[in-house]
C-alpha positions as CSV (number, residue, x, y, z in Angstrom):
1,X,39.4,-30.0,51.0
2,X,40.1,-32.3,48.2
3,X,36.6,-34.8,49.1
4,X,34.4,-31.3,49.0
5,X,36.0,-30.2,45.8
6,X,34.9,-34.0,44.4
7,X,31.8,-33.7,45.7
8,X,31.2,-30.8,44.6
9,X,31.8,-31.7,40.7
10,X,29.7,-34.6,41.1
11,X,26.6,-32.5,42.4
12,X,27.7,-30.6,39.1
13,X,27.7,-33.5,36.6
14,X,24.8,-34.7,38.0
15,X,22.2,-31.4,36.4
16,X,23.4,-32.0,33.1
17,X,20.9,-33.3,30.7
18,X,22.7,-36.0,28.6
19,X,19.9,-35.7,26.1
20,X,21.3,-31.9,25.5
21,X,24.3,-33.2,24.8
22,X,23.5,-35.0,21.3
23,X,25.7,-37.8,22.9
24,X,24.6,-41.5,22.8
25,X,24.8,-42.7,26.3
26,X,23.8,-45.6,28.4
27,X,20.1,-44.6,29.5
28,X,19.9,-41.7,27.1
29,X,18.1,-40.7,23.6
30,X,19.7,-40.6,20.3
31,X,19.4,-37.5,18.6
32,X,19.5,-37.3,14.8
33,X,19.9,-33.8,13.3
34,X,19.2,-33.3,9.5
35,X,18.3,-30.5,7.3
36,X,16.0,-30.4,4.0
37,X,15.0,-27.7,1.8
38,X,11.1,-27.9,1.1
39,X,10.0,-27.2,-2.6
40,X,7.0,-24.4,-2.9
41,X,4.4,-24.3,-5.4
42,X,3.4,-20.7,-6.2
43,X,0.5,-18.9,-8.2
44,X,-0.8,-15.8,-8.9
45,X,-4.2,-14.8,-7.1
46,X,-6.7,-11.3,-7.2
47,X,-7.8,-9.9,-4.4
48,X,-10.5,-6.8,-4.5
49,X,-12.1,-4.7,-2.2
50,X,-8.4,-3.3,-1.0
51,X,-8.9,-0.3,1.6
52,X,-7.6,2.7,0.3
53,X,-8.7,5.1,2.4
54,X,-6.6,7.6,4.5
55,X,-3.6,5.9,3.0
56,X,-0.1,7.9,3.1
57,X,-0.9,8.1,-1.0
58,X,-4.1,8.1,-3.1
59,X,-3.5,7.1,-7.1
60,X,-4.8,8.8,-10.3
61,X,-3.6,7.4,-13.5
62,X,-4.2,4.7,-16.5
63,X,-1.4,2.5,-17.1
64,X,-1.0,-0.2,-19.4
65,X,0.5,-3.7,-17.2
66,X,2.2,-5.2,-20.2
67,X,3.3,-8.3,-17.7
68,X,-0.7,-9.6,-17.3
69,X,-2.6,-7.7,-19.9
70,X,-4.5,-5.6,-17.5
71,X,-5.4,-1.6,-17.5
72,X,-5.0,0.2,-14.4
73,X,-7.5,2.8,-14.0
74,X,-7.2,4.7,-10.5
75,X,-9.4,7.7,-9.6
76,X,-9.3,9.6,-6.5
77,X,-12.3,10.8,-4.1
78,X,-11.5,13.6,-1.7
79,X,-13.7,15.7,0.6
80,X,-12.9,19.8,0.6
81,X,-12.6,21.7,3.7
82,X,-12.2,25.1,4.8
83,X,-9.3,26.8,6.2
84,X,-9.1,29.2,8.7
85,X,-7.3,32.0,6.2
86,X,-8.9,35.3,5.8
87,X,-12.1,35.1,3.7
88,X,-12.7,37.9,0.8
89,X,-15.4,39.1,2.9
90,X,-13.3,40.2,5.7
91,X,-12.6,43.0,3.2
92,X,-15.6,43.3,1.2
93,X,-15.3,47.1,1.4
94,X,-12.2,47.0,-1.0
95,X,-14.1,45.4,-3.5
96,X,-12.1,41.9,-3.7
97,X,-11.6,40.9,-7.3
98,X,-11.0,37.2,-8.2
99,X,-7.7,35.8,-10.1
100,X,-7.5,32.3,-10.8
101,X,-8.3,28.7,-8.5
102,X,-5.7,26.4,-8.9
103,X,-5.4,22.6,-7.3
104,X,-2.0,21.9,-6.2
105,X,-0.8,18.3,-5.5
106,X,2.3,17.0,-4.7
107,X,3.4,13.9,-5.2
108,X,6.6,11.5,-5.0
109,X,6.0,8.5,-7.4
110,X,5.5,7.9,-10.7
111,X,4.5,4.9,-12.7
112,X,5.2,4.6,-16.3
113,X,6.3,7.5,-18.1
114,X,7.0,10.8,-16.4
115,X,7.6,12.7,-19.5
116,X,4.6,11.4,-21.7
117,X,1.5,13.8,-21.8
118,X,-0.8,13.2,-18.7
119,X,-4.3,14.9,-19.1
120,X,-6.4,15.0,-15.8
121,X,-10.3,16.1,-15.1
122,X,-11.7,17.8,-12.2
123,X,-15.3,16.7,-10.6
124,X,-17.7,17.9,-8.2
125,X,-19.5,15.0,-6.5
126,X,-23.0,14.3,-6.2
127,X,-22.9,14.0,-2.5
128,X,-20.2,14.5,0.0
129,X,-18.3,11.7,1.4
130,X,-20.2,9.8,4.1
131,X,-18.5,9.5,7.6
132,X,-20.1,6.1,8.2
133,X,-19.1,4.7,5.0
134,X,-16.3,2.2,4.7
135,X,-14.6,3.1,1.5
136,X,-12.7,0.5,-0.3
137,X,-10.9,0.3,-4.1
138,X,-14.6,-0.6,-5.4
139,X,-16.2,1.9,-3.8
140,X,-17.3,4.6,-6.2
141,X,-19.1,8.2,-5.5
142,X,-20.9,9.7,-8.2
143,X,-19.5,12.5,-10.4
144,X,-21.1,15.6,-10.8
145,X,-20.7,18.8,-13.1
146,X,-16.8,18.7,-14.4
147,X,-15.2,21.7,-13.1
148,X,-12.5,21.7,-15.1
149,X,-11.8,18.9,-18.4
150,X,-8.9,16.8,-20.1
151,X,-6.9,19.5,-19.1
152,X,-3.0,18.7,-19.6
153,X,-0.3,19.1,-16.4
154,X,3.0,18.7,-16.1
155,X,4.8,16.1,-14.1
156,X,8.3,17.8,-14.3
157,X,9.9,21.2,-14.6
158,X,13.2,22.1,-16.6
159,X,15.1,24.5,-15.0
160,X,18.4,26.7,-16.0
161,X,20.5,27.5,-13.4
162,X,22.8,29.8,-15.2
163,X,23.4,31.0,-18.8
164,X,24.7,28.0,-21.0
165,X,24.3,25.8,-18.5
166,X,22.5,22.2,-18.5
167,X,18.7,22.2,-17.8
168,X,17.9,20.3,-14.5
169,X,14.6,19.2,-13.8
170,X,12.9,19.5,-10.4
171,X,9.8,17.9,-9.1
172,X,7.3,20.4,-8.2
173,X,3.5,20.0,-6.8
174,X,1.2,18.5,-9.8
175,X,-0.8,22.1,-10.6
176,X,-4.3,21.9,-11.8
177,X,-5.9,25.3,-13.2
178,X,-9.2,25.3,-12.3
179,X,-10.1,29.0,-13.5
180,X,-7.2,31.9,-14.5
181,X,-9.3,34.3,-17.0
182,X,-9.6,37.4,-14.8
183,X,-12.3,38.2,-17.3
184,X,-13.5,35.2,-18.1
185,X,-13.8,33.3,-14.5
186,X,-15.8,29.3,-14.9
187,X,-19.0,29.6,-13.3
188,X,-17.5,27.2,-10.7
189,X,-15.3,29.6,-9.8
190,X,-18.1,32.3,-9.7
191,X,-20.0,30.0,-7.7
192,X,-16.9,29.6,-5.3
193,X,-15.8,33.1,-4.8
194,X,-19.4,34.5,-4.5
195,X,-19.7,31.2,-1.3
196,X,-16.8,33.6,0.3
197,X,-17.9,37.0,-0.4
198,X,-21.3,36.2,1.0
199,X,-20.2,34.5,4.4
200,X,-20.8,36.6,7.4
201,X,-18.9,34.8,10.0
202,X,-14.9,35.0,10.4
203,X,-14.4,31.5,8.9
204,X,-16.1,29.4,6.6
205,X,-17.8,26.4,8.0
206,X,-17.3,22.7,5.5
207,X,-21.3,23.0,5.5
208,X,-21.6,26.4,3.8
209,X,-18.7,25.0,1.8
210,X,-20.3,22.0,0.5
211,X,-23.3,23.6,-0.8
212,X,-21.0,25.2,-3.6
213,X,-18.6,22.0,-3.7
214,X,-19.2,19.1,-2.1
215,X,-16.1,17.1,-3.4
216,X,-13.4,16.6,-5.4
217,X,-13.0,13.6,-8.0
218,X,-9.7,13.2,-9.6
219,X,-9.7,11.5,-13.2
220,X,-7.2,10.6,-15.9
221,X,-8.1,10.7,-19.2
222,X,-4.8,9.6,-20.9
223,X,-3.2,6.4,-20.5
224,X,0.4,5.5,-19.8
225,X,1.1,7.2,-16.6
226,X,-0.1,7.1,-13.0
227,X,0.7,8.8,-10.4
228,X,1.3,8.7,-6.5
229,X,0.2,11.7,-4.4
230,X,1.2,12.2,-1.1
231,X,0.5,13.9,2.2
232,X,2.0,17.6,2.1
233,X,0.9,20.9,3.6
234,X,1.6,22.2,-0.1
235,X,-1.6,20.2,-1.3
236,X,-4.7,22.0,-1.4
237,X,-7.1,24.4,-3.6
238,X,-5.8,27.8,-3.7
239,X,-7.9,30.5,-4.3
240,X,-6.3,34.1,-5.6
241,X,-7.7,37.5,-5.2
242,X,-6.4,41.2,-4.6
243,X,-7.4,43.8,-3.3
244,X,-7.7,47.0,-5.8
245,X,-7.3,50.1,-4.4
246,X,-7.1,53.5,-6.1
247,X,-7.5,54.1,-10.3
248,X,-4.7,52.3,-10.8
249,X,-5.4,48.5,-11.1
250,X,-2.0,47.5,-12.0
251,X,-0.4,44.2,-11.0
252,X,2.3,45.7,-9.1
253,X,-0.1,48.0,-7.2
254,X,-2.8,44.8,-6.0
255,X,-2.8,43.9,-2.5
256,X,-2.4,39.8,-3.0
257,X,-4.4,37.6,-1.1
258,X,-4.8,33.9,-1.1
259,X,-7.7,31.5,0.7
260,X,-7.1,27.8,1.1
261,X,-9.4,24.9,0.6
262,X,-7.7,21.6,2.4
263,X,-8.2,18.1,1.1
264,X,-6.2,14.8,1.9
265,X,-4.8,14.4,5.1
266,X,-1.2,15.9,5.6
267,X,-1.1,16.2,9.5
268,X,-2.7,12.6,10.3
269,X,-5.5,13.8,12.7
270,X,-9.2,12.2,13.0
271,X,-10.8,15.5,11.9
272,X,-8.7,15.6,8.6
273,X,-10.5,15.9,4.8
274,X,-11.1,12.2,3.8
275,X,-10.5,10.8,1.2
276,X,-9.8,7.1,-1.2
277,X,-9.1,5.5,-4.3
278,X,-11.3,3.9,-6.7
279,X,-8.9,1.1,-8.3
280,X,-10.2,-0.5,-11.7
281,X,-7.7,-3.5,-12.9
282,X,-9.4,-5.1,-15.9
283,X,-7.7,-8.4,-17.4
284,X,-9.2,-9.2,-20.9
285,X,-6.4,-9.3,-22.8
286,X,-7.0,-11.9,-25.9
287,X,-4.5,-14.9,-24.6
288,X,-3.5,-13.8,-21.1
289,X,-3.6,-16.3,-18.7
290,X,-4.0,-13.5,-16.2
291,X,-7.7,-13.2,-17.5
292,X,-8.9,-15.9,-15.1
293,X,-8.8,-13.6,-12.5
294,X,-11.3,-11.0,-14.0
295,X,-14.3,-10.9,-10.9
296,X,-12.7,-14.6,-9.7
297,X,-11.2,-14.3,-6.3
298,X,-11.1,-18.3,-6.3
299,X,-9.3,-18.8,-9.7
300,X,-5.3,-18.8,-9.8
301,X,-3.0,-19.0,-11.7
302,X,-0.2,-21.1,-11.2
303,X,3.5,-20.1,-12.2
304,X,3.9,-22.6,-15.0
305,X,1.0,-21.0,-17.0
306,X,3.0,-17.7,-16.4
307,X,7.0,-17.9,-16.8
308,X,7.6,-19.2,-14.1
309,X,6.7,-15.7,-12.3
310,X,4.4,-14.6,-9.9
311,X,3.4,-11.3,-8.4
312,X,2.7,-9.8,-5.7
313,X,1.2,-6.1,-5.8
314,X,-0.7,-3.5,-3.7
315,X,-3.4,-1.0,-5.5
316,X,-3.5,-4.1,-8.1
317,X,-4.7,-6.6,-5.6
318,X,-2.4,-9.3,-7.3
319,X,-1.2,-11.5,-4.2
320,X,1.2,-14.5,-4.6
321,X,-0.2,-17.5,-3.1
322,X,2.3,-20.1,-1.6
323,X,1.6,-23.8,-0.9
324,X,3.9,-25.9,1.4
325,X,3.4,-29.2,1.7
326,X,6.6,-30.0,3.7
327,X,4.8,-28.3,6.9
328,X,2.2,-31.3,6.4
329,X,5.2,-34.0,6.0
330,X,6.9,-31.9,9.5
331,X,3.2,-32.5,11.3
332,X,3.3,-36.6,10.0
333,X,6.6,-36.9,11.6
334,X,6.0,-35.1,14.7
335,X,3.0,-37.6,15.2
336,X,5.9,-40.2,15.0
337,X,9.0,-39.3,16.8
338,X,9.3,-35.8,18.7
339,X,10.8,-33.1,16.4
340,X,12.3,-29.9,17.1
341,X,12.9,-27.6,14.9
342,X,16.1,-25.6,14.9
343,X,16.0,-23.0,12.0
344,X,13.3,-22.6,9.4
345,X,14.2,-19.8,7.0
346,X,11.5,-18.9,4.0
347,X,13.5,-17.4,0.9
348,X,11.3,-15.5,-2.2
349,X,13.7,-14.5,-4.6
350,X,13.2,-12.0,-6.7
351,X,13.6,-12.4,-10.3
352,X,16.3,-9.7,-12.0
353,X,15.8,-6.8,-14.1
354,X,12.3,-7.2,-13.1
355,X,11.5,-2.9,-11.7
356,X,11.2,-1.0,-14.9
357,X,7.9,-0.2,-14.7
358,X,7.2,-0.8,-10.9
359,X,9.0,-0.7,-8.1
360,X,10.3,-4.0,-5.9
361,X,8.7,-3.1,-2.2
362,X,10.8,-2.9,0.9
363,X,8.3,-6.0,2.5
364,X,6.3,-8.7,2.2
365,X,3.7,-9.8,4.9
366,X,2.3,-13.1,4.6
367,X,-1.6,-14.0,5.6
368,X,-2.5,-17.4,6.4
369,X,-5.1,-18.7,3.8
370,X,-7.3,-21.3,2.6
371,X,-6.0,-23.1,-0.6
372,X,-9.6,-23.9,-2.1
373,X,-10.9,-20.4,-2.5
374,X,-7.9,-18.2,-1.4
375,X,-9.7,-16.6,1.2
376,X,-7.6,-15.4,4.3
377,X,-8.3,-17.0,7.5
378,X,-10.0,-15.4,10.4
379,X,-9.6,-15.1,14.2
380,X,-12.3,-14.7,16.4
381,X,-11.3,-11.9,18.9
382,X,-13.9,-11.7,21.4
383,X,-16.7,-9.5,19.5
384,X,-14.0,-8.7,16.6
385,X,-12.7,-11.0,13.5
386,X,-9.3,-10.6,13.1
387,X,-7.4,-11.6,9.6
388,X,-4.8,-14.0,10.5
389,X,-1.4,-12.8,9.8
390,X,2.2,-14.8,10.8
391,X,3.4,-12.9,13.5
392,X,7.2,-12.2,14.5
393,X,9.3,-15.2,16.1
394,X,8.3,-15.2,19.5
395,X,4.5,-14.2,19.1
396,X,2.2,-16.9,17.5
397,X,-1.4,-16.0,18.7
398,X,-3.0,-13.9,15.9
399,X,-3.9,-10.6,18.8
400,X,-0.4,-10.2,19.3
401,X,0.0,-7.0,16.7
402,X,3.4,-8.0,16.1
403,X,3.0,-9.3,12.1
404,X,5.8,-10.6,10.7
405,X,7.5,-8.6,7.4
406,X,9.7,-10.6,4.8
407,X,12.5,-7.6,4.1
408,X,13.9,-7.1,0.9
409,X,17.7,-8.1,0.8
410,X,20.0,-7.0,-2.1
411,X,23.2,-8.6,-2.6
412,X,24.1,-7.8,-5.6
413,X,22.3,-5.7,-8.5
414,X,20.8,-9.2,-9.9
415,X,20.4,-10.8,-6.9
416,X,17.9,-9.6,-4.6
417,X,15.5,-11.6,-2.4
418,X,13.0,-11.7,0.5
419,X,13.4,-14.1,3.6
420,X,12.6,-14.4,7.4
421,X,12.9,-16.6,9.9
422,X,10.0,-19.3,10.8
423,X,11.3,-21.2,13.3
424,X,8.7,-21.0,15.9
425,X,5.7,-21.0,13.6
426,X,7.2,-24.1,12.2
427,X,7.7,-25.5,15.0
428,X,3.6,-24.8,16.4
429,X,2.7,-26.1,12.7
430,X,3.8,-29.6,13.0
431,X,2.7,-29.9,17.0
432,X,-0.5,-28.6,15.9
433,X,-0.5,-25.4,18.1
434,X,-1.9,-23.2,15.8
435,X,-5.8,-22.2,16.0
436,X,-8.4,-23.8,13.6
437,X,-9.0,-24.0,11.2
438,X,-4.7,-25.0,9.9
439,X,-3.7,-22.9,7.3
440,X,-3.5,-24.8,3.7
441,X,-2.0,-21.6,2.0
442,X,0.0,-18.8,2.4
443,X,-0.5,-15.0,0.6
444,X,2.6,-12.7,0.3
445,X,1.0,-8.8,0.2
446,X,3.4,-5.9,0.3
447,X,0.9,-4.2,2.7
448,X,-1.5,-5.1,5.3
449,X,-5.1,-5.0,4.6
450,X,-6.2,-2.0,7.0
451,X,-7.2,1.4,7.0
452,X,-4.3,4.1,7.0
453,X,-0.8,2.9,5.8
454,X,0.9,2.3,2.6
455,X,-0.9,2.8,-0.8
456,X,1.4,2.3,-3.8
457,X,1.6,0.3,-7.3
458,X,4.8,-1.5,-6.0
459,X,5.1,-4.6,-7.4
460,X,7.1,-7.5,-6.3
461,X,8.2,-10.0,-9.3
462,X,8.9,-13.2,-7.5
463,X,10.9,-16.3,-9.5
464,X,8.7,-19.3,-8.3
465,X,10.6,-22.2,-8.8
466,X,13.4,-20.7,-6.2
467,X,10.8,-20.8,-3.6
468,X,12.4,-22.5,-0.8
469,X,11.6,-23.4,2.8
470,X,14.8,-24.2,4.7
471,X,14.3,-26.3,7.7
472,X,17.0,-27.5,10.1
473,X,15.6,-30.1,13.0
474,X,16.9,-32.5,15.1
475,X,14.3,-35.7,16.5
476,X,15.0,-38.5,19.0
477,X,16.0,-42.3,17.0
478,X,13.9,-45.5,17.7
479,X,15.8,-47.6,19.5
C-alpha cells in the first residue's frame, strides 16, 4: 500500500509545469514579473458625416459651446404618415368643422437653458424623404413654404397643486400650434383638412397625404437651447374637428373628434415615418484653437493647446484621439524575450465639475485609427467593409459584434472615470495578431457609428494628462 501511494505522488509531481510555478529550478525558465504604467498623448479630433437617422432622439436647437467656440445648429427632417383614425369624411354629412393642428413632441433632454425663450419654425419639404437615401448629419432636404414661423413654445409647465401651495413644474410634450383660429384657419391647414374631407376611401394613404404635405422640417430660430426629442406614441400632428349638430354650435354641445398624422418612429418597426438630423457645428471663433477643425478631419488638436482637456462628443462629432506608444515598446520586447501579459487596464478620467452644460455619457467605445489622418480602420468582411472597433476580452477579430464599451465609474462626486480591461488585445498587439494594417491611434466615441441607436449632445470632458495604460506582464530572463 505504502509503494502505490509513492508512486502515485510521483506520477503527480511529474504533470506540473515548473515554469508555472515562477520558481527558478534546475532545467527551468526564470520568470520576471513587472508592472508599468504607459503615458497617453491625447487630442481633440472632428468627425462629420455622423448617421443620425432612426436614432432613439432627433435634435433641434442652437446652442452656444463656450468650451471650443463653436455654434450648434441641429434641424430635424421627418416624413408624415397617416393613421388609421377616422377621417372627417367618414362623416361628411354632419358638416365637419375644423379647430386647430397642433404638433406635439415629447422629449427628455435638454441642453442649455430650459427656461430661456425657445422659438421654433415649421417647414414643408420640397420633396419627401427618399427610401434609398442614406441620411447623415450633412445631409440636408430642401425647405419649402413655412407652415407655421418663429413661433415661441414652452419647454416647462408650472403647476399648482393646491391653494397656497408651491408651483411644481412638469415636463409635458413640446406643443407646436400650427393653426387654432376657428375663423381664421392657415391655408396649410385649409389645404390639410380639405386632403381629408375629400378622400373617398376609409383611410388615408401617405401618397394622397404627401401631395398636401410632403414633410416636416423642424428649425430653431433662437439660440441658447437645444433640445432632445424622443420616441413616444404621444408625438404626432393632431388634427381637431367636431361635429356640429343642431342650431346650437356651442362648445359643450360639439361632438370632438381628433385625426393623427404620425412621424418619428415610436414603435421601432421597418415601416415607421423616417426621419434625421441635419447637425451644423461651426468653429470660427477669433482665437480658438478648436478652429482647426472647421472642414479638417485630418487636423487635431492636441491637449496642450487646449487645457489640458479633450472631448469626446456625439451630435458634435468631437472624438478624442489616443496615442500609445507603450503597445509599440510591448511589440519590441515581445520580438526579444516572450511576454505575457497579465492585466492591461485603460483609465480616462474625467475631469470635475465638467457637466453643466452637457451631460458626461454612460460609455465610451474606442475605434481603432490611423494617426496621420484620423481616419478609422476598416475590415474587409467578405463583400462588406467593416469599421474596426476593440471588441470585449475574449473576442479580437473585428466580425465578432461584441464591441467593447469603457463604462463610466463614479467614486466620488469629483472623481469620476472611464476604464476597461485590455488584456487580451494587448496581448495580440505586441505578438502581432491583429489584422493589417496595426492600429497607430485610438478614437474614444460615446456611440457607435451606425444607423439606429443613441443620438444625444452628451459630452465627455476627459483630463489628458491622467491618461494611463496599466500593464502588468511577466517574460522569461536570459540566462
Amino acid at each position: 500500500m505504502a509503494l502505490l501511494l509513492t508512486s502515485a505522488l510521483f506520477s503527480l509531481a511529474s504533470c506540473e509545469d515548473t515554469n508555472e510555478l515562477g520558481v527558478d529550478l534546475p532545467g527551468t525558465t526564470p520568470i520576471d514579473t513587472a508592472f508599468e504604467e504607459f503615458p497617453v498623448t491625447a487630442s481633440t479630433i472632428r468627425q462629420d458625416s455622423l448617421a443620425t437617422t432612426q436614432k432613439d432622439h432627433f435634435l433641434v436647437g442652437q446652442l452656444p459651446d463656450g468650451n471650443t467656440g463653436g455654434l450648434l445648429q441641429a434641424r430635424a427632417f421627418l416624413e408624415v404618415a397617416a393613421s388609421s383614425d377616422s377621417l372627417p369624411s367618414q362623416y361628411a354629412t354632419q358638416n365637419p368643422k375644423l379647430d386647430s393642428v397642433v404638433v406635439l413632441a415629447n422629449f427628455d433632454r435638454v441642453y442649455g437653458s430650459a427656461t430661456a425663450p425657445l422659438r421654433l419654425s415649421v417647414y414643408d419639404l420640397q420633396q419627401p424623404l427618399d427610401d434609398f437615401t442614406t441620411y447623415n448629419s450633412t445631409s440636408v432636404v430642401g425647405l419649402s413654404t413655412p407652415i407655421v414661423l418663429d413661433k415661441p413654445v414652452k419647454l416647462n409647465s408650472p403647476i399648482r397643486d393646491r391653494i397656497n401651495s408651491l408651483d411644481s413644474v412638469t415636463v409635458r410634450p413640446l406643443r407646436i400650434p400650427l393653426s387654432t383660429d376657428t375663423l381664421n384657419q392657415t391655408a396649410f391647414a385649409r389645404q390639410l383638412f380639405a386632403k381629408m374631407l375629400s378622400t373617398t376611401t376609409v383611410r388615408l394613404s401617405d401618397a394622397d397625404l404627401r401631395t398636401v404635405w410632403k414633410g416636416m422640417g423642424l428649425v430653431a430660430t433662437t439660440q441658447g437651447t437645444a433640445v432632445a426629442f424622443n420616441r413616444s406614441l404621444l408625438s404626432a400632428v393632431y388634427v381637431y374637428y367636431h361635429l356640429p349638430y343642431g342650431t346650437n354650435q356651442s362648445v359643450r354641445n360639439r361632438k370632438r373628434k381628433v385625426y393623427r398624422i404620425l412621424y418619428g418612429d415610436p414603435n421601432q418597426v421597418a415601416s415607421a415615418p423616417r426621419y434625421f438630423t441635419n447637425i451644423s457645428y461651426t468653429l470660427n471663433t477669433p482665437g480658438s484653437p478648436f478652429n482647426v477643425l472647421q472642414n479638417n478631419g485630418q487636423a487635431s488638436v492636441p491637449s496642450s493647446a487646449s487645457d489640458e482637456t479633450v472631448y469626446s462628443q456625439d451630435g458634435t462629432g468631437l472624438v478624442t484621439k489616443l496615442v500609445i506608444p507603450g503597445l509599440d515598446v510591448l511589440r519590441q520586447r515581445q520580438a526579444q524575450s516572450n511576454l505575457i501579459i497579465n492585466r492591461a487596464e485603460l483609465i480616462i478620467p474625467v475631469k470635475p465639475y465638467s457637466t453643466a452644460q452637457f451631460v458626461a455619457p454612460s460609455q465610451l467605445f474606442i475605434y481603432e485609427a490611423n494617426n496621420v489622418n484620423n481616419r478609422i480602420l476598416l475590415f474587409q468582411n467578405g463583400v462588406n467593409q467593416l469599421e474596426r472597433l476593440v471588441q470585449q476580452e475574449g473576442f479580437l477579430a473585428p466580425t465578432a459584434g461584441r464591441p467593447l464599451a469603457l463604462q463610466l465609474t463614479e467614486a466620488n462626486a469629483t472623481t469620476r472615470y472611464y476604464s476597461t480591461l485590455l488584456t487580451g488585445y494587448v496581448q495580440a498587439y505586441a505578438k502581432n495578431q491583429l489584422p493589417e494594417p496595426s492600429p497607430s491611434a485610438f478614437l474614444l466615441s460615446p456611440t457607435r457609428r451606425r444607423a439606429g441607436g443613441e443620438l444625444s449632445l452628451d459630452r465627455a470632458v476627459i483630463d489628458a494628462p491622467n491618461i494611463k495604460l496599466r500593464v502588468y506582464y511577466s517574460k522569461t530572463k536570459a540566462r
